[in-house]
N, CA, C and O of each residue as an XYZ file, in Angstrom:
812
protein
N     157.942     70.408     76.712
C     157.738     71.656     77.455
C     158.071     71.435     78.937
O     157.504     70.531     79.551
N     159.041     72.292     79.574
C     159.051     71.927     80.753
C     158.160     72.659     81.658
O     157.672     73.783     81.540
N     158.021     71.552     82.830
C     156.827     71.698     83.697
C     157.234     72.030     84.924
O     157.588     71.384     85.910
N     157.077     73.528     84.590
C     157.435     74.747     86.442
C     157.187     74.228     87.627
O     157.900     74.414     88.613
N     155.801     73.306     87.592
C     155.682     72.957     88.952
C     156.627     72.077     89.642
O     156.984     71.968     90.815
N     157.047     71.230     88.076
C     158.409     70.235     88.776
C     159.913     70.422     89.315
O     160.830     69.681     89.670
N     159.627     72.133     89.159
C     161.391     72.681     89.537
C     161.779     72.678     90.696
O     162.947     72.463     91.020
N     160.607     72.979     91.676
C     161.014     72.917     93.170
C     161.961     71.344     93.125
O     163.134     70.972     93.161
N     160.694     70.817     93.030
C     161.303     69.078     93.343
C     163.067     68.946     92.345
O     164.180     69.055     92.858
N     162.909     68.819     91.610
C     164.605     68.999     90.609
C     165.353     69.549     91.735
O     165.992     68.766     92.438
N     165.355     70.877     92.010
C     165.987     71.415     92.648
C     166.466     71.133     94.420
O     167.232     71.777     95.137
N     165.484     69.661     94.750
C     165.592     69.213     96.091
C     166.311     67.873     95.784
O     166.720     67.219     96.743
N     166.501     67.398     94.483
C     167.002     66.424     94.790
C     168.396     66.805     93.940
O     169.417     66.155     94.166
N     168.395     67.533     93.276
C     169.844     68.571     92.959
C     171.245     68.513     93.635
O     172.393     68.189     93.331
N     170.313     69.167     95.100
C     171.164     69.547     95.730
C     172.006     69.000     96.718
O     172.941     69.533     97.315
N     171.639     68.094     96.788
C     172.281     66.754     97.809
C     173.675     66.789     96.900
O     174.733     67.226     97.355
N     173.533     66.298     95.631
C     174.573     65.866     94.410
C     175.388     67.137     94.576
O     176.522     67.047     95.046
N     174.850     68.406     94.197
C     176.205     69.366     94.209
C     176.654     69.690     95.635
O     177.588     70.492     95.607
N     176.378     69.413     96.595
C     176.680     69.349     98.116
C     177.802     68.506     97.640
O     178.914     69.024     97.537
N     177.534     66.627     97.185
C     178.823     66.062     96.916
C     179.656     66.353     96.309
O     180.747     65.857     96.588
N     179.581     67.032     95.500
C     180.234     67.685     94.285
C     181.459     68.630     94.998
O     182.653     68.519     94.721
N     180.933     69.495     95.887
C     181.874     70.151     96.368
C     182.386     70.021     97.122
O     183.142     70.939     97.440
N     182.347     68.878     97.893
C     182.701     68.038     99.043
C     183.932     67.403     98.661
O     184.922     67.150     99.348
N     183.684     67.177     97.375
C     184.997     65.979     96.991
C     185.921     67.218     96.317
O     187.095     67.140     96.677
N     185.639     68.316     95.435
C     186.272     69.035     95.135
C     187.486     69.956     96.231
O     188.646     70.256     95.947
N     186.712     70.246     97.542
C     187.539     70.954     98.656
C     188.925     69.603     99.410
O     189.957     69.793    100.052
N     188.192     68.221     98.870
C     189.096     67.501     99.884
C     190.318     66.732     98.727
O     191.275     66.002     98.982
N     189.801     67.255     97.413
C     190.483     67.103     96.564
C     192.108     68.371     96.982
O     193.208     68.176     97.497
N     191.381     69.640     96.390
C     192.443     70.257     96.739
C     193.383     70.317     97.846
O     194.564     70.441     97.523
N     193.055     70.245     99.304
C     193.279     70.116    100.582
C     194.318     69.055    100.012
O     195.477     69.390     99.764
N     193.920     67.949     99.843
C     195.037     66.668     99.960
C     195.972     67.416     98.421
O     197.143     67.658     98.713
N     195.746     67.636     97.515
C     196.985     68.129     96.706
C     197.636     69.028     97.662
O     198.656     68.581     98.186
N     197.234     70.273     98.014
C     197.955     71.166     98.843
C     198.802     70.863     99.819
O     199.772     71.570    100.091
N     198.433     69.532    100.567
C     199.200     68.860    102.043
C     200.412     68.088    101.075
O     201.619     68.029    101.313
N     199.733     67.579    100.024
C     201.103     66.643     99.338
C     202.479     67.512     98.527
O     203.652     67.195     98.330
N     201.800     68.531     98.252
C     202.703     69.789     97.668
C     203.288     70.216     98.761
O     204.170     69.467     99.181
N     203.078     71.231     99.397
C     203.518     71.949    100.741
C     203.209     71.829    101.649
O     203.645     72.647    102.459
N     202.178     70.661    102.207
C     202.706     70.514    103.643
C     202.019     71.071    104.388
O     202.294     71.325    105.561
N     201.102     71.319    103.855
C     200.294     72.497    104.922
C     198.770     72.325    103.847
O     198.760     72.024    102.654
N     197.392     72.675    104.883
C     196.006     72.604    104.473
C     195.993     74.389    104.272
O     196.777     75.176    104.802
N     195.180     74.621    103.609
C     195.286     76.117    103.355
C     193.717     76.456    104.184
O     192.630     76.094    103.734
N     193.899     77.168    105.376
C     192.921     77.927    106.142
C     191.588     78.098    105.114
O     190.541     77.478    105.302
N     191.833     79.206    103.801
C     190.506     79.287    103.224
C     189.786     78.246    102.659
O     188.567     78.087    102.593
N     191.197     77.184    102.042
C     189.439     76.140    101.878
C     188.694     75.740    103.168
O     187.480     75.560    103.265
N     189.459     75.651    103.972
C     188.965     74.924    105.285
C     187.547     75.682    105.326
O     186.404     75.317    105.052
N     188.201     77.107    105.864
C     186.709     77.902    106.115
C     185.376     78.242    104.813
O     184.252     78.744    104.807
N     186.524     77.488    103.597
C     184.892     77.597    102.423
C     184.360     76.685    102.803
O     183.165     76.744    103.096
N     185.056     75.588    102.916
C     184.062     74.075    103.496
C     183.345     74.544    104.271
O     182.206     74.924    104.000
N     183.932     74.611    105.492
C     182.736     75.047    107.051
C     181.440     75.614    106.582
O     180.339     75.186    106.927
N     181.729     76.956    105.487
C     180.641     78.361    105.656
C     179.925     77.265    104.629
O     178.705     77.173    104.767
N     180.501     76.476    103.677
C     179.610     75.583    102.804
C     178.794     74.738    103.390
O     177.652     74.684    102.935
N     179.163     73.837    104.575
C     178.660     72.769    105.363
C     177.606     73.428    105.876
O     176.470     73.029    105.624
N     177.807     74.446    106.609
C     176.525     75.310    107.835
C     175.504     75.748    106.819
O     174.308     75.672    107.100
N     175.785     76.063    106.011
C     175.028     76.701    104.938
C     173.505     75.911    104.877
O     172.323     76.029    105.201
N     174.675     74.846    104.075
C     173.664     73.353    103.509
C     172.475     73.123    104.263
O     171.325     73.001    103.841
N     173.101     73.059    105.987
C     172.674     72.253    107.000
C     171.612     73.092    107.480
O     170.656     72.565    108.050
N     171.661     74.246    107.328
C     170.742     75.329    108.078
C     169.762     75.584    107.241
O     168.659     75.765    107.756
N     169.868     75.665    105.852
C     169.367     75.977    104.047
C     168.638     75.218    103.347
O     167.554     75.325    102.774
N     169.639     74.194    103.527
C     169.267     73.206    102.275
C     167.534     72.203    102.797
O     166.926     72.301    103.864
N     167.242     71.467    101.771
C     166.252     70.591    102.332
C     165.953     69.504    103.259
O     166.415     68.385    103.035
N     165.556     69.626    103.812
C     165.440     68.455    105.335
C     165.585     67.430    104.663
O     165.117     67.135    103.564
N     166.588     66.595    105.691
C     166.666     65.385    105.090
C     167.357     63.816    106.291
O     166.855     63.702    107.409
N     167.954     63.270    106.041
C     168.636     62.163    107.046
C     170.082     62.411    107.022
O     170.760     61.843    107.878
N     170.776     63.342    105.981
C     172.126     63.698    105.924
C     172.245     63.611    104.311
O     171.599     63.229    103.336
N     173.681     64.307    104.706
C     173.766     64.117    103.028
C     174.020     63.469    102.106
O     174.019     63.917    100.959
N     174.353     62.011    102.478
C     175.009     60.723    102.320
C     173.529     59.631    102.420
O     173.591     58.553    101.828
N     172.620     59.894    102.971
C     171.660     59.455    103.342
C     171.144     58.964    102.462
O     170.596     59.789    101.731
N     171.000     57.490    102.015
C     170.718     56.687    100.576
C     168.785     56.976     99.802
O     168.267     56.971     98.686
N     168.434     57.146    100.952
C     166.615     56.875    100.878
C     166.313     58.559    101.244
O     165.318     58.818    100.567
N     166.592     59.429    101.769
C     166.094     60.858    102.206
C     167.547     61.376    102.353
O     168.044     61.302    103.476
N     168.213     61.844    101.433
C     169.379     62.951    101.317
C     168.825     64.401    101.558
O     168.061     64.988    100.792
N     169.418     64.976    102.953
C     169.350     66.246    102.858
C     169.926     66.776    103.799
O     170.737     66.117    104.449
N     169.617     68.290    104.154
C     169.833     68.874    105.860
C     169.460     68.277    106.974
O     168.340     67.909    107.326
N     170.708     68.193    107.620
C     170.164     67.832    109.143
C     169.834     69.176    110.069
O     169.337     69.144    111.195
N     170.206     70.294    109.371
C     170.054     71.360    110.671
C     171.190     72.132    110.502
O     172.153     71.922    109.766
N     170.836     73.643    111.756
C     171.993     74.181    112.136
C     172.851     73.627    113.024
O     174.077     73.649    112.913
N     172.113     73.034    114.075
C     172.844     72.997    115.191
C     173.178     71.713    115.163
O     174.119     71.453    115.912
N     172.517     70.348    114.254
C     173.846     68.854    114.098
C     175.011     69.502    113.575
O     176.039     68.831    113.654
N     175.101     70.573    113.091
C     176.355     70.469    111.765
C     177.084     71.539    112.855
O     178.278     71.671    112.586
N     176.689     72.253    113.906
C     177.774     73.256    114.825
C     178.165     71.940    115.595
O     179.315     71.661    115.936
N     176.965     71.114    115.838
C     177.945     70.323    117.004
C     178.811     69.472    116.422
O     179.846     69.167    117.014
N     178.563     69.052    115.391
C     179.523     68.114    114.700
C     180.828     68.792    114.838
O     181.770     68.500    115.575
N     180.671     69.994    113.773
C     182.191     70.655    113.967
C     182.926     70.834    115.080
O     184.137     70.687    115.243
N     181.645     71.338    116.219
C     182.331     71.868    117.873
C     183.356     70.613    117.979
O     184.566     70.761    117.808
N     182.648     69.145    118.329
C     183.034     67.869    119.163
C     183.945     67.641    118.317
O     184.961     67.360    118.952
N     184.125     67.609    117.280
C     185.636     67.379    115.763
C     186.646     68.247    116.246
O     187.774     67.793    116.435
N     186.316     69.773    116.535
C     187.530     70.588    116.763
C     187.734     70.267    117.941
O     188.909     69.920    118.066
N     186.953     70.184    119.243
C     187.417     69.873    120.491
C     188.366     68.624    120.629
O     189.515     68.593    121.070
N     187.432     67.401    120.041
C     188.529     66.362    120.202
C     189.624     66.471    119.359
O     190.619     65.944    119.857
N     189.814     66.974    118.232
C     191.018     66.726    117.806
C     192.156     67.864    117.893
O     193.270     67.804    117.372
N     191.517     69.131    118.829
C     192.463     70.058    119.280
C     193.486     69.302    120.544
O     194.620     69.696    120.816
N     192.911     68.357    121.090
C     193.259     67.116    122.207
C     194.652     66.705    121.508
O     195.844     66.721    121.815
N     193.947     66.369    120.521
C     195.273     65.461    119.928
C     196.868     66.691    119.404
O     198.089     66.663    119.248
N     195.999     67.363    119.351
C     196.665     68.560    118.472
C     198.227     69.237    119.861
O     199.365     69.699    119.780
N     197.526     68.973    120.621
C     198.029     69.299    122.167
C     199.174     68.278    122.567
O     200.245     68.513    123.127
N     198.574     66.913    122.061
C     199.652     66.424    122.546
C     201.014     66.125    121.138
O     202.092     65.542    121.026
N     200.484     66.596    120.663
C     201.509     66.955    119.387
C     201.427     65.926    118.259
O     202.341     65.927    117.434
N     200.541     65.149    118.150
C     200.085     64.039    117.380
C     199.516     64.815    116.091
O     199.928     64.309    115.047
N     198.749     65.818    115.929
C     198.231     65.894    115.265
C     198.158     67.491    114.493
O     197.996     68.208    115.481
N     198.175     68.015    113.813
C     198.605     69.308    112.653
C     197.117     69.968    112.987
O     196.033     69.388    113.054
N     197.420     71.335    113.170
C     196.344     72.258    113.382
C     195.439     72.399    112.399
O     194.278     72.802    112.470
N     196.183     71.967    111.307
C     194.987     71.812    109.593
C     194.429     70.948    110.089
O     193.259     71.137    110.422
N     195.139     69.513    110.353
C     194.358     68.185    110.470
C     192.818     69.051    111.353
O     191.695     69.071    110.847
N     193.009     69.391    112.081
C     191.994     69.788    113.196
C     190.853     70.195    112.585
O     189.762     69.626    112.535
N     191.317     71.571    111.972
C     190.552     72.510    111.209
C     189.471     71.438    110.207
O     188.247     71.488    110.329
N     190.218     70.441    109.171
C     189.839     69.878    108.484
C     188.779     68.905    109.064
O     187.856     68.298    108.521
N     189.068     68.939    109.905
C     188.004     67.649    110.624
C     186.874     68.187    111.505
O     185.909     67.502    111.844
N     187.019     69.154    111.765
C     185.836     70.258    112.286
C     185.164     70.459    110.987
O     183.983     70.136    111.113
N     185.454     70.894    109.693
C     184.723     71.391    108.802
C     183.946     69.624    107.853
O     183.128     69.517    106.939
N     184.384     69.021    108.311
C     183.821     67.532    108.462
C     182.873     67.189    109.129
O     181.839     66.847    108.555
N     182.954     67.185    110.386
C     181.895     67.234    111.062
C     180.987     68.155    111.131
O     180.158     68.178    112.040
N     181.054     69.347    109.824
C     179.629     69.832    110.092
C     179.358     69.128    108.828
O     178.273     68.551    108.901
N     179.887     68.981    107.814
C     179.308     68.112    106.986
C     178.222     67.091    107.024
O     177.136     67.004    106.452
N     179.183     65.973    108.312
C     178.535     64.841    108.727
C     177.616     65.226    109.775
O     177.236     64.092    110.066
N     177.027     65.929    110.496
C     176.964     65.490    111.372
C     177.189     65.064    112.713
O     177.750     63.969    112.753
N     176.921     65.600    113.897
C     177.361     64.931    115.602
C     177.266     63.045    115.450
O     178.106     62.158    115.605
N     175.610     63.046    115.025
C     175.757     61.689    115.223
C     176.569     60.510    113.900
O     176.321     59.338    113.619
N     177.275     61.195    113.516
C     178.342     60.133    112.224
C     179.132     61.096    112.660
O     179.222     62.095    111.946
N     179.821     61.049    113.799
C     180.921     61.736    114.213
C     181.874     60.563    114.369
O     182.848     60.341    113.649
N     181.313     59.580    115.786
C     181.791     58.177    116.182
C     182.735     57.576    115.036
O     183.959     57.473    114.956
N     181.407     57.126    113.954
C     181.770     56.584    112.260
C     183.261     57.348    111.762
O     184.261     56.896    111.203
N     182.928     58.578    112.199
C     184.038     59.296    110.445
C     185.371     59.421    111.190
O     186.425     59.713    110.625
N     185.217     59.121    112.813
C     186.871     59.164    113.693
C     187.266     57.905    113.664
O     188.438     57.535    113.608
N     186.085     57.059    113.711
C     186.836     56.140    113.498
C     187.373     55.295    111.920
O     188.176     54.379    111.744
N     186.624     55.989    111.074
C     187.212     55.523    109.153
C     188.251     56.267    109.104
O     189.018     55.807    108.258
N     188.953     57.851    109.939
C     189.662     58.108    109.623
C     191.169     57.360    110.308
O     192.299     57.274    109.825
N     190.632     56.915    111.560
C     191.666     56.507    112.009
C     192.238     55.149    111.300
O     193.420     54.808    111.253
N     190.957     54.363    110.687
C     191.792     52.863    110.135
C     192.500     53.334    108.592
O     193.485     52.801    108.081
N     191.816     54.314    108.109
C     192.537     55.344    106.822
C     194.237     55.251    107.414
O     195.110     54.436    107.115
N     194.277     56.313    108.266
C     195.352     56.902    108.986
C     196.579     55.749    108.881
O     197.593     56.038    108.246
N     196.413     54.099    109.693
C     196.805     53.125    109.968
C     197.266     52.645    108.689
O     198.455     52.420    108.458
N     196.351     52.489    107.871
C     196.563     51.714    106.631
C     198.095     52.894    105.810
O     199.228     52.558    105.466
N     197.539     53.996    105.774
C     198.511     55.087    105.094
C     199.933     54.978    106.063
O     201.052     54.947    105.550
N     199.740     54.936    107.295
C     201.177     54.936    107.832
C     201.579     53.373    107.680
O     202.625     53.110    108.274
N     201.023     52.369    107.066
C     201.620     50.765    106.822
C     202.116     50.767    105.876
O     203.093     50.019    105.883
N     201.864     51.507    104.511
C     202.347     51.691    103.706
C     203.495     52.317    103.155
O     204.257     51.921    102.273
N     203.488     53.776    104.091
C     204.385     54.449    103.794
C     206.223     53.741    104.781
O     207.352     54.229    104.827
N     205.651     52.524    105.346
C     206.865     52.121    106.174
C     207.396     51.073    105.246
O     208.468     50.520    105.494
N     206.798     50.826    104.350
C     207.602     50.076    103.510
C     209.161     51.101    102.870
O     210.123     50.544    102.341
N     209.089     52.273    103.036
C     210.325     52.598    102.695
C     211.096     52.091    104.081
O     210.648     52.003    105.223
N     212.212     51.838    103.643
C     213.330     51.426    104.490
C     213.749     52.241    105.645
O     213.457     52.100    106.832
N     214.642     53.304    104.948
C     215.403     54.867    105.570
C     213.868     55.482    106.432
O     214.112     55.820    107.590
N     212.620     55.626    106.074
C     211.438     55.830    107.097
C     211.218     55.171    108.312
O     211.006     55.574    109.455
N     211.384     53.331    107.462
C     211.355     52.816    108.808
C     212.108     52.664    109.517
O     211.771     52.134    110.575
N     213.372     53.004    109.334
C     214.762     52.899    110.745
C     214.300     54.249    111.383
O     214.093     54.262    112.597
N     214.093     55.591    110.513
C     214.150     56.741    111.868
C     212.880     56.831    112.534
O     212.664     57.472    113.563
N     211.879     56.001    111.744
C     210.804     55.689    112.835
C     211.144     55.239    114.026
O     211.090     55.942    115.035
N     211.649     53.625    114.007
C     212.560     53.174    114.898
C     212.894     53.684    115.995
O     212.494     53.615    117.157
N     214.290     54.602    115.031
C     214.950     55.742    116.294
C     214.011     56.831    116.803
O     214.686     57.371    117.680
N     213.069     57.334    116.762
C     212.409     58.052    117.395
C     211.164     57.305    118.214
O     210.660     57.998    119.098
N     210.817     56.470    118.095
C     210.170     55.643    119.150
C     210.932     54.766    120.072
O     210.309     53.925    120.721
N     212.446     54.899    120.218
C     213.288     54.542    121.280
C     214.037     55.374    121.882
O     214.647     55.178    122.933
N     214.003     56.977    120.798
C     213.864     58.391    122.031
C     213.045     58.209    122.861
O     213.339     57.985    124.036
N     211.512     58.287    122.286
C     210.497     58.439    123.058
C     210.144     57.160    124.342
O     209.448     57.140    125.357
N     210.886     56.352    123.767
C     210.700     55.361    124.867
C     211.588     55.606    126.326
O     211.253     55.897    127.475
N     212.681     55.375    125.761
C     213.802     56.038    126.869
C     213.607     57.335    127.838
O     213.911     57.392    129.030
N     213.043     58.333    127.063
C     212.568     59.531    127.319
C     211.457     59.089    128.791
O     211.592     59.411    129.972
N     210.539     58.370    128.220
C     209.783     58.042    129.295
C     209.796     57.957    130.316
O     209.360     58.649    131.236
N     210.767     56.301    130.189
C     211.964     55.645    130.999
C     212.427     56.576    132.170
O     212.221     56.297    133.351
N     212.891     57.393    131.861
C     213.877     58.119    132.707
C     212.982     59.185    133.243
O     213.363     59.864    134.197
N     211.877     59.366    132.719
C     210.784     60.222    133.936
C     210.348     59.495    134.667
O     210.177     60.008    135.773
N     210.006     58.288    134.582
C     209.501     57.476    135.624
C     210.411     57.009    136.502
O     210.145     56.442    137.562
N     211.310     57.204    136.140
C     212.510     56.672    137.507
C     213.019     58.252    138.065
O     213.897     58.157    138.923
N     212.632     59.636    137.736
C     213.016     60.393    138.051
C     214.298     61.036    137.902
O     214.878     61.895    138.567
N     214.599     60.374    136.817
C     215.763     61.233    135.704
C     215.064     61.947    134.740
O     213.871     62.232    134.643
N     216.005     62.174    134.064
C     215.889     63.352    132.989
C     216.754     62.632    131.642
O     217.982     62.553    131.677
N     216.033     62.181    130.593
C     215.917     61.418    129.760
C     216.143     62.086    128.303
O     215.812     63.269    128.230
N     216.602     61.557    127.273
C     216.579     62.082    125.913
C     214.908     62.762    126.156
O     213.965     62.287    126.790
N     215.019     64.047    125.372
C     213.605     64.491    124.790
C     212.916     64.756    122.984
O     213.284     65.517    122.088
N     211.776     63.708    123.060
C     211.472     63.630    121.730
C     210.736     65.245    121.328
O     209.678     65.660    121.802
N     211.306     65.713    120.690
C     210.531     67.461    120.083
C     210.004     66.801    118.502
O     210.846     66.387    117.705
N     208.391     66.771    118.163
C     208.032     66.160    117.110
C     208.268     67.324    115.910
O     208.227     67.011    114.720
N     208.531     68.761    116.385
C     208.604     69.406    115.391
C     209.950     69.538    114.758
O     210.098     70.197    113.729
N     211.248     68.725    115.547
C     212.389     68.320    114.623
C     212.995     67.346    114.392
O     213.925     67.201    113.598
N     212.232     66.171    115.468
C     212.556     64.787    115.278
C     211.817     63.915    114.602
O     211.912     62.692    114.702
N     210.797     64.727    113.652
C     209.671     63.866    113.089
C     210.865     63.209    111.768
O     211.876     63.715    111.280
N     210.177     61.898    111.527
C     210.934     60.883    110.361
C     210.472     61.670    109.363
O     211.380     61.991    108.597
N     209.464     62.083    109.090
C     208.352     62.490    108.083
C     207.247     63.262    108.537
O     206.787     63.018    109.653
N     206.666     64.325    107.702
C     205.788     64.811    107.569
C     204.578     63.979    106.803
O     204.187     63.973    105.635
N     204.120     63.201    108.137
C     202.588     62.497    107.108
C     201.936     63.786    106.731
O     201.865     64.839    107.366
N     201.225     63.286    104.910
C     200.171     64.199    105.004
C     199.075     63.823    105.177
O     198.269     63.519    104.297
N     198.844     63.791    106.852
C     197.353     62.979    107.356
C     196.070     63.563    106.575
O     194.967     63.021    106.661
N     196.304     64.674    105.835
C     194.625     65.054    104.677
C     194.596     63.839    103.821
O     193.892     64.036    102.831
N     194.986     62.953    103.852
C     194.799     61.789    102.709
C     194.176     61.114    103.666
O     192.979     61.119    103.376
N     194.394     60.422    104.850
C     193.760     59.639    105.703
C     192.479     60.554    106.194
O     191.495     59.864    106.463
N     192.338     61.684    106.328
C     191.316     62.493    106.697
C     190.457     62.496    105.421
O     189.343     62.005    105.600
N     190.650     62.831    104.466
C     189.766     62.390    103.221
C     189.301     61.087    102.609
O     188.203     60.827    102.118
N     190.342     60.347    102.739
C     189.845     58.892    102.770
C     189.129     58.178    103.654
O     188.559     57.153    103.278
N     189.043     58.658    105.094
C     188.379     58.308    105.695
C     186.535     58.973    105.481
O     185.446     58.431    105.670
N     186.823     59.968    105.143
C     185.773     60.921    104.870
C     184.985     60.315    103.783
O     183.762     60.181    103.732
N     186.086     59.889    102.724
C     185.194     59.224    101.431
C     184.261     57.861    101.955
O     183.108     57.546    101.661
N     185.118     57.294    102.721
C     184.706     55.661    102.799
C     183.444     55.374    103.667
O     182.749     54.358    103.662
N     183.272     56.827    104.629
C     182.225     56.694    105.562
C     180.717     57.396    104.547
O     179.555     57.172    104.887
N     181.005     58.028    103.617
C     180.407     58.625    103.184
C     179.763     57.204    101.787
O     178.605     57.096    101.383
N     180.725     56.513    101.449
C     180.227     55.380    100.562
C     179.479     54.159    101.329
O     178.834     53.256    100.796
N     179.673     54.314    102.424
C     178.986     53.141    103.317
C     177.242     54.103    103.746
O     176.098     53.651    103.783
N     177.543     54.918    103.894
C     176.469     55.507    104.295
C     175.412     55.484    102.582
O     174.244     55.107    102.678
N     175.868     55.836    101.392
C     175.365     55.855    100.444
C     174.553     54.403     99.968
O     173.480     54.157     99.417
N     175.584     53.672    100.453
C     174.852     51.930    100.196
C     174.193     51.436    101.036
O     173.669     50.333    100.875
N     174.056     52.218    102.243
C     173.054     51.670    103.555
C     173.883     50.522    104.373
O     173.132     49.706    104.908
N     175.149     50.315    104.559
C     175.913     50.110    105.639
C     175.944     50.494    106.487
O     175.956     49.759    107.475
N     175.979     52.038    106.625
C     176.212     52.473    107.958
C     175.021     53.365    108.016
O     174.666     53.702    106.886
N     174.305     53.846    108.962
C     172.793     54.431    108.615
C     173.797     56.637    109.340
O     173.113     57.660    109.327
C-alpha cells in the first residue's frame, strides 16, 4: 500500500533527476542541431533558461543541482546571476568575433542552471573542452594549413597596424577555416563540471 505521507519526500528527491534529465536532453539536441546546421536554435535555448529559473526559484532548496549530498534549488537570483555574468562575459567574446551568438545564449542558459558561484568551474571545463575539440579536429590536414593561413593574415594584419600601415584584414565571417561547432565543447564542458560536482570533486 502506498504511503501518502511519503510522496512529498519522492517527489523532492525526484526532481533533482528529471532537472538532469532535461538538461542532457536540451544539450543533446543543441549539439545535433550545431552539427547539422550550424546554428543553436533560439527556442531550445529559451526552454532551457525558462526551465533553469523555474527549477531555481520552484524547485526544493538545495546546494545545486549536481550537488552529491543536498541536490536542489539554489534560488532565483543565483540562477539570474549566473545567466547575467555567462551572457555578459561571453557577449565580450562574441564582440570580438571569437565566439557565435548561440554559443552566448547557450552559456547564459547554463549558468542559470549552474549557478554564479560554478560559473568560474563551467568557463573554465568549457574552455579545456573547447582546446581538446579544436586538437582534434586539426588533425585533418587541408584544416590545418588554412588554419595556418589565417593566423598569418591575422598576424600580418596586426603587423602593419602597429607600424601604421594598413595590413591584410582577417573578416572571421569569410575567412573562417571552419565552422567549429563550439555546442560540443559547451556541452562537454557542461557535462564534465557537472560529473565532478556529482562525485564531490568540485563542491
Amino acid at each position: 500500500m502506498l504511503n501518502l505521507a511519503a510522496i512529498p519526500e519522492l517527489v523532492v528527491q525526484a526532481t533533482p533527476w528529471a532537472m538532469r534529465g532535461i538538461l542532457l536532453l536540451l544539450l543533446t539536441s543543441i549539439c545535433l542541431s550545431d552539427f547539422r546546421a550550424r546554428r543553436i536554435p533560439n527556442r531550445l535555448v529559451l526552454a532551457g533558461l525558462m526551465a533553469a529559473l523555474s527549477w531555481q526559484a520552484l524547485g526544493p532548496a538545495g546546494a545545486g543541482l549536481f550537488d552529491p549530498d543536498a541536490p536542489g534549488a539554489l534560488g532565483a537570483s543565483a540562477a539570474f546571476a549566473g545567466a547575467a555574468a555567462a551572457f555578459a562575459g561571453f557577449l565580450l567574446l562574441h564582440r570580438m568575433g571569437t565566439m557565435g551568438a548561440g554559443d552566448v545564449k547557450l552559456m547564459a542558459m547554463l549558468g542559470a542552471f549552474f549557478g554564479l558561484d560554478a560559473l568560474p568551474a563551467l568557463v573554465l571545463m568549457v574552455f579545456l573542452s573547447g582546446g581538446v575539440l579544436v586538437a582534434v579536429r586539426m588533425f585533418d590536414g587541408a584544416r590545418r594549413r588554412a588554419v595556418g593561413a589565417n593566423l598569418r593574415l591575422i598576424l600580418f594584419g596586426r603587423l602593419a597596424a602597429f607600424v601604421g600601415g594598413v595590413g591584410p584584414q582577417f573578416d572571421p565571417r569569410t575567412d573562417s577555416a571552419d565552422r567549429l561547432p563550439y555546442a560540443f565543447a559547451i556541452a562537454a564542458g557542461a557535462l564534465l563540471l557537472a560529473a565532478l560536482q556529482l562525485t564531490g570533486v568540485l563542491a
